[in-house]
C-alpha positions as MATLAB code, in Angstrom:
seq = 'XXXXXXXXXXXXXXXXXXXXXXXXXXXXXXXXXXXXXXXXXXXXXXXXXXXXXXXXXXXXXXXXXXXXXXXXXXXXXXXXXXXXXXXXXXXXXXXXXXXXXXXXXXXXXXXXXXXXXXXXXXXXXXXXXXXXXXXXXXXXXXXXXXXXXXXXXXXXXXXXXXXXXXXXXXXXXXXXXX';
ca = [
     -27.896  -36.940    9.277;
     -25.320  -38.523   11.909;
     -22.682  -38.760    9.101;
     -23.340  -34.187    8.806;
     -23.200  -34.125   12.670;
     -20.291  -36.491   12.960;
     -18.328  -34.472   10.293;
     -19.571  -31.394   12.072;
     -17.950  -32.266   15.479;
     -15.067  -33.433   14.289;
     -14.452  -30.008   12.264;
     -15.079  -28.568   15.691;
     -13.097  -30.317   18.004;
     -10.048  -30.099   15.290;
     -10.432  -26.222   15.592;
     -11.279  -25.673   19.128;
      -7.880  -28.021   19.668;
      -5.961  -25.537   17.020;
      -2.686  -24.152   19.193;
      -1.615  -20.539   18.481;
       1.763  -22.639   18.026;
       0.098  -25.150   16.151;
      -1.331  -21.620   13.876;
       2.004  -20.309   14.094;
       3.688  -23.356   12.420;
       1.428  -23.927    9.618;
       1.473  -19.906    8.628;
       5.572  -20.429    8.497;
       4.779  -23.684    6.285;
       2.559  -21.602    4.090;
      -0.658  -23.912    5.129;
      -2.840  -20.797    4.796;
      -5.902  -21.955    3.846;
      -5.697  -24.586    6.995;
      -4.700  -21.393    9.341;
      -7.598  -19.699    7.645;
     -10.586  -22.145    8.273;
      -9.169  -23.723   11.582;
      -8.168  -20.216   12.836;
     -11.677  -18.061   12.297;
     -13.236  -21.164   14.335;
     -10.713  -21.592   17.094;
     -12.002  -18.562   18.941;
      -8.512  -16.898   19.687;
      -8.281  -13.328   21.349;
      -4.667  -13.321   20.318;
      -4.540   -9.990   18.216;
      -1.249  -11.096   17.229;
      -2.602  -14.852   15.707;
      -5.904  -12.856   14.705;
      -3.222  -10.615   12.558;
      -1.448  -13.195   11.246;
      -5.073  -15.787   11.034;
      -6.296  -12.370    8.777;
      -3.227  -12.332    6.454;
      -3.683  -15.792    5.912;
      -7.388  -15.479    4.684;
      -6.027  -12.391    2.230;
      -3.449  -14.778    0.672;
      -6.111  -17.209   -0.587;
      -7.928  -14.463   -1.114;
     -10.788  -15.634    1.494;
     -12.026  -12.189    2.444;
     -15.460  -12.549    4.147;
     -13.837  -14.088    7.518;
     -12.029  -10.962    7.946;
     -15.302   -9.354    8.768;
     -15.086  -11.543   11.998;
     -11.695  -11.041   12.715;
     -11.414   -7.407   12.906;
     -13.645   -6.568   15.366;
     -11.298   -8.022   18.020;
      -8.261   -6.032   16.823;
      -8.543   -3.178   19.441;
      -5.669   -3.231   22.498;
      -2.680   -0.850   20.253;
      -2.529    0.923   17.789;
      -0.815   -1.183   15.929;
      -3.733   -3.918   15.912;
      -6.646   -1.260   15.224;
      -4.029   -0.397   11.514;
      -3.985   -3.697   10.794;
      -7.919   -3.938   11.255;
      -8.022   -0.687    9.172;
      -6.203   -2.526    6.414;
      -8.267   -5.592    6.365;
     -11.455   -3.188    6.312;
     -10.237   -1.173    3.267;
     -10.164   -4.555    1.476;
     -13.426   -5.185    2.652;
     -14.669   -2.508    1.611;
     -13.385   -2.248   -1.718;
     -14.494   -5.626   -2.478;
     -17.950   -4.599   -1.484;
     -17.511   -1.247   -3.680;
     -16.217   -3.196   -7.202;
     -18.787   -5.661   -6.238;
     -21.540   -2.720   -6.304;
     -19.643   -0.858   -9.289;
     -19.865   -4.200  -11.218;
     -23.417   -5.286  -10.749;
     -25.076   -2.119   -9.751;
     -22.706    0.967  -12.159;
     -21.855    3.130   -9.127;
     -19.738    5.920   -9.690;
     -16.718    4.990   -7.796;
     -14.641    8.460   -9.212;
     -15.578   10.441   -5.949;
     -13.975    7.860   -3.241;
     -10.878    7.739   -1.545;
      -9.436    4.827    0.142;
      -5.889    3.986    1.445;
      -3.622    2.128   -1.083;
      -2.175   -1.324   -0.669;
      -0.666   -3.514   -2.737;
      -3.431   -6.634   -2.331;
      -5.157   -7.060   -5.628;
      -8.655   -5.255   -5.093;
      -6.621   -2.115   -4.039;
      -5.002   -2.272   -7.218;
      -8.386   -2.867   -9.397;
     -10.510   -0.124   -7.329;
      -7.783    2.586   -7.937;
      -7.792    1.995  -11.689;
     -11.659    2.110  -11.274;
     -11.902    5.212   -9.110;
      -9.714    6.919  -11.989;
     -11.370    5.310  -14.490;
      -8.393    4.104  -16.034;
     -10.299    1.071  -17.687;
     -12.351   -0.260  -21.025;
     -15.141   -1.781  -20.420;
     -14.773   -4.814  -23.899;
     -18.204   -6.482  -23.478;
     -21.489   -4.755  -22.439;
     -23.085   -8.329  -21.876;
     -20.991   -9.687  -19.311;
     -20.390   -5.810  -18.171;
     -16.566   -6.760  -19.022;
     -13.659   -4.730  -18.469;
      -9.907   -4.552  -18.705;
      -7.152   -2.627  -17.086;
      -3.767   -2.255  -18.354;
      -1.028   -1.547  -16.369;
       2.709   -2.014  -17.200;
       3.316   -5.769  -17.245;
      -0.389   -6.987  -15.681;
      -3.586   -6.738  -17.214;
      -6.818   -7.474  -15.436;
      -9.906   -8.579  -16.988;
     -13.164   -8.227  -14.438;
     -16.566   -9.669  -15.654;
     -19.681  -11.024  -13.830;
     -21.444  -14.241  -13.649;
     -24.914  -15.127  -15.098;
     -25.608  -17.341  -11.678;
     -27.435  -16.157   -8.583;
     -26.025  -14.596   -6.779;
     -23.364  -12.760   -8.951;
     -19.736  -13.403   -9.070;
     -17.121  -10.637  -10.146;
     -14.403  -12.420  -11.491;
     -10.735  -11.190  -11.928;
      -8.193  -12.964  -14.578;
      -4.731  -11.403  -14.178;
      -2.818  -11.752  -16.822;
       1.328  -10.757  -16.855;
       3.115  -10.335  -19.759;
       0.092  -11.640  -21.596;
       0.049  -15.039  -20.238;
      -2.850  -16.121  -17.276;
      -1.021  -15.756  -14.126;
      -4.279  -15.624  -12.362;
      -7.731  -16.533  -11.546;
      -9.919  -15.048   -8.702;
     -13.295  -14.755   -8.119;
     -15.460  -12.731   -5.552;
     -19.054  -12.413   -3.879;
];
């Protein structure tokens, strides 16, 4: 118990003590997954770090802090697009998640494009440009010119949708989702 509130502390006093240079650096270093944890914690009202704490998160593909994140992207207009953009991928992970698990009709929906990953897959579901390759597993592949996706579910509780991209044939990628 004093080892989990010693680690505990420490984890908080590292990212209460997390500079918006400090943020600024490791994002420029590519440390994204340390900008990621250490910046959801540290509290900042910096839209500008919450922008670039938010991009961070998307490029390890950490979505669920972004939930967080965007409700304190307000002042301009340019911080309530970028909280747009982060909600879109939000919400289309929620929507794959539900078309995966539950068989919603995603066809009648219309969200903005981007080029992040779930964009791509929820456009080639929404036009159903897809096959699904295994009932089972509820398995399905999209073929575009050079990538190919293959999405499937988990048996474990709760479900993951996972998402192998493959270019030119060859694994390039492995993500999974909740």
């Amino acid at each position: 118990m004093i080892k989990v509130l010693f680690v505990f502390l420490s984890f908080s006093t590292i990212a209460f003590s997390y500079t918006k240079g400090e943020i600024v650096d490791d994002y420029k270093n590519e440390n994204y997954k340390k900008v990621c944890i250490y910046g959801t914690v540290a509290n900042s009202k910096d839209e500008a770090i919450l922008s670039l704490i938010a991009n961070a998160c998307l490029k390890i593909d950490s979505i669920n802090p972004l939930g967080t994140i965007i409700k304190k992207m307000v002042s301009t207009k340019k911080y309530r697009e970028n909280a747009s953009y982060f909600a879109t991928i939000i919400l289309q992970k929620k929507l794959i998640y539900q078309f995966m698990n539950d068989g919603i009709d995603l066809s009648n929906l219309r969200l903005p494009r981007t080029s992040y990953i779930l964009s791509v897959i929820f456009e080639n579901l929404v036009k159903k440009n897809y096959k699904i390759i295994d009932k089972k597993t509820d398995k399905i592949k999209i073929v575009l010119k050079n990538k190919t996706y293959i999405l499937w579910r988990s048996n474990s509780k709760p479900t993951k949708i996972y998402v192998d991209e493959y270019r030119d044939g060859v694994l390039f990628k492995h993500y999974w989702y909740l």
